[in-house]
Structure formats: structure tokens, C-alpha cells
KEKE-3310 file (N, C-alpha, C; in steps of 0.2 Angstrom, whole numbers, plus 5000, padded with zeros to 4 digits):
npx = (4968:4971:4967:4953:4947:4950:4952:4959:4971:4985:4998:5007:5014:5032:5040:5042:5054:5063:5071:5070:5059:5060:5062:5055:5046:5040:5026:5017:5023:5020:5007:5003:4996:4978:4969:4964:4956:4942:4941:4941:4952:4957:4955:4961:4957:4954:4942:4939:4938:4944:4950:4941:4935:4946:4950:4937:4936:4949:4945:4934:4942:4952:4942:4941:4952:4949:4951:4944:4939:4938:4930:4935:4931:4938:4938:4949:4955:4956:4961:4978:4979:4967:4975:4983:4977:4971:4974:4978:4983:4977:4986:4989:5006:5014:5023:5035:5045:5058:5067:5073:5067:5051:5054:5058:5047:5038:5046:5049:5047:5037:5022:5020:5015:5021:5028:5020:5016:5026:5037:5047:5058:5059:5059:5070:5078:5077:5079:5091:5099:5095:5100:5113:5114:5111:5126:5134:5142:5138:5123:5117:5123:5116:5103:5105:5105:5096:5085:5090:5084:5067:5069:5069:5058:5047:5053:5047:5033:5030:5028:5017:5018:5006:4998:5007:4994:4986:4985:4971:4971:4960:4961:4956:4962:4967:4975:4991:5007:5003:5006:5008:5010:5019:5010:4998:4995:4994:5008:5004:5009:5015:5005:4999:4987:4983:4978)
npy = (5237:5223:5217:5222:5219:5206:5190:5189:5196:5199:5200:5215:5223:5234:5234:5232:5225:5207:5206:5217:5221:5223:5237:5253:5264:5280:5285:5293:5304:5315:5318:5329:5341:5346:5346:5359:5361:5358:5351:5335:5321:5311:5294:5281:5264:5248:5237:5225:5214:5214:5225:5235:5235:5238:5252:5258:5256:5264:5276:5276:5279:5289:5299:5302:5308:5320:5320:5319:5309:5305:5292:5282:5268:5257:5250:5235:5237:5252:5257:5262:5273:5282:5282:5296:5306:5304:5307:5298:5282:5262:5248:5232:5222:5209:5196:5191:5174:5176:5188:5199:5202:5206:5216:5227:5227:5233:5247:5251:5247:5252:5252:5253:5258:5267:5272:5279:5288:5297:5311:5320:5321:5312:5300:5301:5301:5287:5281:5285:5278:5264:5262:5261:5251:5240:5239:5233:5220:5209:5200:5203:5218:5224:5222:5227:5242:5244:5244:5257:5265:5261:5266:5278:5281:5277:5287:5297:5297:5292:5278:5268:5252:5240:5227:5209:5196:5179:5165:5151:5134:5123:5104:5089:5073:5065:5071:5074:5085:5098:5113:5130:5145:5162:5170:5164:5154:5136:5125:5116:5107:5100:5091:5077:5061:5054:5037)
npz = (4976:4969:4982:4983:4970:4966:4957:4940:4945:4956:4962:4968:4959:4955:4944:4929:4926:4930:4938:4946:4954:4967:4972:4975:4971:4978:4974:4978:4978:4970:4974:4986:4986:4985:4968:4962:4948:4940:4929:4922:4920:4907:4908:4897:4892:4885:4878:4890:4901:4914:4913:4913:4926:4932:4927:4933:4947:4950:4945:4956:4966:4967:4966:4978:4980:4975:4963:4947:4936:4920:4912:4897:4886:4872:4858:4855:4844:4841:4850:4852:4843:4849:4861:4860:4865:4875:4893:4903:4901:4900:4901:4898:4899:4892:4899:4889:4885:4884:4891:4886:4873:4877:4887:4877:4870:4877:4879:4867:4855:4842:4843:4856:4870:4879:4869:4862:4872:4877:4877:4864:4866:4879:4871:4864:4872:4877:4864:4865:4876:4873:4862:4863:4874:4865:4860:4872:4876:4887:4892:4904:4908:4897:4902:4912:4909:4902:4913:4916:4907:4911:4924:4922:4917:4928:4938:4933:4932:4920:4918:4928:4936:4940:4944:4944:4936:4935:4925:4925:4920:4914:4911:4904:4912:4904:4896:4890:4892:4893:4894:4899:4889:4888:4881:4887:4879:4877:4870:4856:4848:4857:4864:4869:4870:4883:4887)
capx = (4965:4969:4961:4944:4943:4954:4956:4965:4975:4989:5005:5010:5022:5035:5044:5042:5060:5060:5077:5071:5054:5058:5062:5049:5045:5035:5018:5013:5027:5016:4999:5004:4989:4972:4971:4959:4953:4935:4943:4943:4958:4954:4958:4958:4957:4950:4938:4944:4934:4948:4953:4936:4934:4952:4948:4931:4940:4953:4939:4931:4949:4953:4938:4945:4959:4946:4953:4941:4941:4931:4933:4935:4933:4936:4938:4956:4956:4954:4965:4984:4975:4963:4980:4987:4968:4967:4977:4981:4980:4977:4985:4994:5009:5012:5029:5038:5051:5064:5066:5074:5061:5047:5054:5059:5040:5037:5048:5054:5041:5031:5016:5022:5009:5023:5033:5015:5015:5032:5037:5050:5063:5058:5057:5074:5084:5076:5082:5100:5101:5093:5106:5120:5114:5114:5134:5133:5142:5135:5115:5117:5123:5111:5098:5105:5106:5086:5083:5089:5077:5064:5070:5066:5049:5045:5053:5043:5027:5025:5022:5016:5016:5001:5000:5003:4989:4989:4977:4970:4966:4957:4961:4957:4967:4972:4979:4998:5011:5002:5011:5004:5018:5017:5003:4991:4992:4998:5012:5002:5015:5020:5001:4993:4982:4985:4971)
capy = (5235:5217:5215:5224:5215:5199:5185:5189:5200:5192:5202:5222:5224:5241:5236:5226:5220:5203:5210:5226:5223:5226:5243:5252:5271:5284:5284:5299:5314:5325:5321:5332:5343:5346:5348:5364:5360:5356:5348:5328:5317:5304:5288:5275:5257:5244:5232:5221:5215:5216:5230:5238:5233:5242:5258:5260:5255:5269:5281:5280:5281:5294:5303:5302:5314:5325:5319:5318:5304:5301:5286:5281:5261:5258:5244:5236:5241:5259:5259:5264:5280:5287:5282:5301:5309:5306:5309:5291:5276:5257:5243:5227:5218:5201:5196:5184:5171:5179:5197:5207:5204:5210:5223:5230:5230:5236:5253:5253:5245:5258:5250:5252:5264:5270:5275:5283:5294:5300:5318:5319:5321:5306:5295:5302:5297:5279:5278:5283:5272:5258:5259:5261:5243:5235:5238:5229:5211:5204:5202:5208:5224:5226:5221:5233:5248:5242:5245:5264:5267:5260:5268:5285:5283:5277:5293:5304:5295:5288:5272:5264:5244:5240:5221:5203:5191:5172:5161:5144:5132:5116:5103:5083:5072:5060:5076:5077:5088:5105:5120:5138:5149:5166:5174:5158:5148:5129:5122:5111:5101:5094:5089:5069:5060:5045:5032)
capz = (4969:4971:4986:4979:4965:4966:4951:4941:4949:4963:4966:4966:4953:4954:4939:4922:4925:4934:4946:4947:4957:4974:4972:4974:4970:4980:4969:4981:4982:4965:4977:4991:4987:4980:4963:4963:4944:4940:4922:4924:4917:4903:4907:4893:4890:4879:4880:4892:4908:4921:4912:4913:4933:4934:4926:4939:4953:4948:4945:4962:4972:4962:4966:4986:4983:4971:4956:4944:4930:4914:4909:4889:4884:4864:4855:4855:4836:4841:4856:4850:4838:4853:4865:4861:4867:4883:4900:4907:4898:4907:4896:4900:4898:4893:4899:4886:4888:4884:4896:4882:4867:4881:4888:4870:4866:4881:4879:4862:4852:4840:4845:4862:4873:4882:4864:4860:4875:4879:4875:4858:4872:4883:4866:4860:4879:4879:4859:4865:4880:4869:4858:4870:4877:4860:4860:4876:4875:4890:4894:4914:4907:4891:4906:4916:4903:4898:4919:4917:4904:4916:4931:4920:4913:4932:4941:4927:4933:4916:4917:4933:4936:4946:4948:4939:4934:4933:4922:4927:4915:4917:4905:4905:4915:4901:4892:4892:4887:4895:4898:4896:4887:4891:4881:4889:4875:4877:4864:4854:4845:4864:4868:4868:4873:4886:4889)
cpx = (4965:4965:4953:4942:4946:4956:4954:4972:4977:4991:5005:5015:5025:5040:5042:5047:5059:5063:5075:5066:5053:5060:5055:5050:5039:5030:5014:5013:5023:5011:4999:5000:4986:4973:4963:4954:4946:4936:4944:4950:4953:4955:4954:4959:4954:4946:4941:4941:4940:4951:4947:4933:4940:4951:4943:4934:4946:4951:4939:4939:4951:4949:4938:4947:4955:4948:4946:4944:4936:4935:4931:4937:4932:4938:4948:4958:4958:4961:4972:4981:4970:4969:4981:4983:4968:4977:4981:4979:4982:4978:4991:4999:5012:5020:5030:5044:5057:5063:5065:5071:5054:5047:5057:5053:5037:5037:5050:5048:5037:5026:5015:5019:5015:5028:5027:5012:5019:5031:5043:5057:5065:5061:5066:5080:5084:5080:5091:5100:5100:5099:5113:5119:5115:5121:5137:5137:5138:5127:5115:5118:5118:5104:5098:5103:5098:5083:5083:5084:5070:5064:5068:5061:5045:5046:5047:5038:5025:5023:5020:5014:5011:5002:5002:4997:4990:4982:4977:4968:4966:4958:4959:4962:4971:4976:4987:5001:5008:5005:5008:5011:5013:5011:4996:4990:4997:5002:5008:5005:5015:5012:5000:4992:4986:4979:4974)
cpy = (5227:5213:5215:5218:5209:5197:5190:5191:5195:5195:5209:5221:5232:5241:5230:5221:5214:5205:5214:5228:5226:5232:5247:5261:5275:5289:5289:5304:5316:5322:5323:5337:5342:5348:5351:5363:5357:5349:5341:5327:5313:5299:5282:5270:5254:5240:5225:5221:5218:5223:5236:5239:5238:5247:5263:5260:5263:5275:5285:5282:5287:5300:5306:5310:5318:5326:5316:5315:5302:5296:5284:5270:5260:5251:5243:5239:5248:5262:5264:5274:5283:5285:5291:5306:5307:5305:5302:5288:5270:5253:5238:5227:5213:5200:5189:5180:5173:5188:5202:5208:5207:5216:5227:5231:5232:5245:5255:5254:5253:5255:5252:5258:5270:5276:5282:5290:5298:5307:5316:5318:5315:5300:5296:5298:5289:5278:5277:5277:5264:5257:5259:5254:5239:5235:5235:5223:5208:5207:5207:5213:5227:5226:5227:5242:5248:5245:5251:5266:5266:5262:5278:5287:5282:5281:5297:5302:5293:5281:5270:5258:5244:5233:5216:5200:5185:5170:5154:5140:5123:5112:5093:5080:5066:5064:5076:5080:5095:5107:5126:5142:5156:5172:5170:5156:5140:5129:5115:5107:5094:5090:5083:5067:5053:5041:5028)
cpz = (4969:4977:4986:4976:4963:4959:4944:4943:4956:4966:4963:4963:4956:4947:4933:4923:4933:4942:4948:4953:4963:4974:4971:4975:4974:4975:4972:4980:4977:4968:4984:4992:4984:4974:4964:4958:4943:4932:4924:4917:4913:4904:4901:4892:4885:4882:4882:4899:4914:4919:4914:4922:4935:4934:4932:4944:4955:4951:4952:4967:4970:4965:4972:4987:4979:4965:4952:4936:4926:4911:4901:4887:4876:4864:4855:4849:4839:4847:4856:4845:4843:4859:4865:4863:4874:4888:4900:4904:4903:4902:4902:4896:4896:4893:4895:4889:4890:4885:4889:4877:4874:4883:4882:4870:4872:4881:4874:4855:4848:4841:4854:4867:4878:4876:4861:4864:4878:4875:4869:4864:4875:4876:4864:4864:4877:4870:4862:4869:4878:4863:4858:4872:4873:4860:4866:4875:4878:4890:4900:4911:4902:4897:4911:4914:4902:4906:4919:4913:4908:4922:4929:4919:4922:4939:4938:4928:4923:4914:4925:4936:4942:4948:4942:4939:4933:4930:4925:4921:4919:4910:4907:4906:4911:4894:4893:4889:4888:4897:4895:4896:4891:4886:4881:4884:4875:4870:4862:4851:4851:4866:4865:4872:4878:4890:4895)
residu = (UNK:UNK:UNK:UNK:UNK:UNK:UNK:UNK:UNK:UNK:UNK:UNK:UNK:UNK:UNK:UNK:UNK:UNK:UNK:UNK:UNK:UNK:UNK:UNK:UNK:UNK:UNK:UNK:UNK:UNK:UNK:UNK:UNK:UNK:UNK:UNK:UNK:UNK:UNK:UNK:UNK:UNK:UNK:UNK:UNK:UNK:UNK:UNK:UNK:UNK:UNK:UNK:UNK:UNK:UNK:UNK:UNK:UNK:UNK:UNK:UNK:UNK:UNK:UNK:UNK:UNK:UNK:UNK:UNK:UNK:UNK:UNK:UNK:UNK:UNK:UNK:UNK:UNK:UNK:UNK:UNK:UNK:UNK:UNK:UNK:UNK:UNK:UNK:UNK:UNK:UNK:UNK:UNK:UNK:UNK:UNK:UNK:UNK:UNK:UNK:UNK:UNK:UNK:UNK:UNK:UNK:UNK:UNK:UNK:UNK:UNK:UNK:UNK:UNK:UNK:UNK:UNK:UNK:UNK:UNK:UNK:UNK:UNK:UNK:UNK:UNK:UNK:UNK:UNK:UNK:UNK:UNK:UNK:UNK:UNK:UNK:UNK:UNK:UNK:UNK:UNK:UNK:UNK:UNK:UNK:UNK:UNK:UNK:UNK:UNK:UNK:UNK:UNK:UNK:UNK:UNK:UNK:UNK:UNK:UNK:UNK:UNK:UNK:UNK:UNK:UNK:UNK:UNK:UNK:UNK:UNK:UNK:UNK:UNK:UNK:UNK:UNK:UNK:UNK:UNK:UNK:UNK:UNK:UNK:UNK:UNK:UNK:UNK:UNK:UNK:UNK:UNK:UNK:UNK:UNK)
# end
């Protein structure tokens, strides 16, 4: 996929956590056969180019192994409420500063696509271990505690990290005090002008 369709897609990801990436999970062992079914999967996203490029791309690979995929793109408004309607949903990311507010909304989060399509089961495990972590003193082990949540949802094929993305920006060069935080928007407070 990143080769296909490039910027801005970079690097394969296998994990959300930053430690955790080189591990990496065999994403094959359930397509060891043909799926017999004439029924296609849903996959759904929102309006979102690279999201909409991702989806197609999916689609025709997909179509390879004899998996058929109809694809569903709604509005973001629409997206979390037509999430529990289809098969497979394609959303991002946005990793924050700090790890353990991200991956909280990542896995915890009610708005959280993965809190939205776990079984009552699934959803009940990551509370306990989520709140086994909070009693935690240190971070490395609350980090580590948040990793076996992560290490479940990505045995059980429910989430799947595909890749990171990087943005560019261009800005004038007597601009200073640029930095792009991580949901691409600069600290304006830090930004002046120098002639």
C-alpha cells in the first residue's frame, strides 16, 4: 500500500505503542483458504482522500484472495453511528504527546472505533486491564499493562495497524517559532515574524 500509493503514507506500523512496533503479527494464519461465500464484507470510512485511496486499494487486493468488498464512505458526522453496520472499518490515529492520553483514546475512549466494535466480552477484558494499569505507580508498567490490551485486540484480528503518515508544511522563511504538534497544527503563541 505505501508503495502503490505513497505520500502520505511512510512506514508499516504493527503496533500503536511506540515500544511495541517491532513485533509483528502473522496478518495471514485465518486466510489459509478460500472464503466460498458470494456475500461481500463492508468496509467503511469517512471522507478522507488518503482514506478513500486506502479503502480502493484494499478493495482490489482483497479481490485477489476472492474476498469481496463493498465499500461505504459517509460523512465524518455519520461515521461512529454507521461504524456498528459494516464488517471492517478504516480509520486513523493521531498520536499525541503524551503516549498514555492516545492510547487511552485509542482503546478506551467511547468514541473509540475499537470500543464501538468489540464484543461485550472484549470491551469488559480491556476495562479490567485498563483499570488494573491505573493502580500502577510507575508509567513503564501502566505502558506495559496498556501493551497487553493491544497485544489482544491484535491477536483477535481486531485492529490492524497499517502504516504512519508525515505532513509537510511550507512556511515563510522569516517565520519563526514553527513546530507542528501532533494533530499538524503549529503553537501559535511561539510563532514571529523576523525581518
Amino acid at each position: 500500500m505505501i508503495h502503490d500509493l505513497g505520500y502520505p503514507r511512510y512506514q508499516v506500523k504493527h503496533s500503536f505503542m511506540k515500544r511495541h512496533d517491532d513485533t509483528i503479527y502473522d496478518r495471514n494464519q485465518e486466510m489459509s483458504g478460500q472464503l466460498e461465500s458470494d456475500e461481500a464484507f463492508i468496509l467503511l470510512t469517512y471522507e478522507n482522500t488518503p482514506n478513500e485511496a486506502d479503502i480502493t486499494w484494499i478493495q482490489t487486493e482483497c479481490l485477489k484472495h476472492n474476498i469481496k468488498m463493498e465499500i461505504k464512505v459517509v460523512p465524518y458526522e455519520e461515521f461512529h453511528q454507521e461504524a456498528s453496520n459494516a464488517d471492517l472499518v478504516l480509520s486513523e490515529y493521531v498520536a499525541e504527546d503524551i503516549e498514555l492520553v492516545a492510547l487511552y483514546n485509542v482503546f478506551l475512549a467511547e468514541t473509540s472505533v475499537v470500543q464501538m466494535l468489540s464484543r461485550l466480552e472484549q470491551k469488559q477484558l480491556l476495562q479490567t486491564l485498563y483499570r488494573k494499569s491505573l493502580q500502577q505507580d510507575k508509567q513503564a508498567k501502566l505502558l506495559d499493562d496498556i501493551g497487553q490490551m493491544e497485544d489482544l485486540l491484535l491477536q483477535e484480528g481486531i485492529i490492524m495497524p497499517l502504516y504512519s503518515t508525515y505532513q509537510k508544511a511550507l512556511f515563510h522563511r522569516n517565520l519563526m517559532g514553527i513546530s507542528i504538534n501532533s494533530i499538524g497544527l503549529v503553537p501559535f503563541k511561539d510563532l514571529f515574524y523576523k525581518r
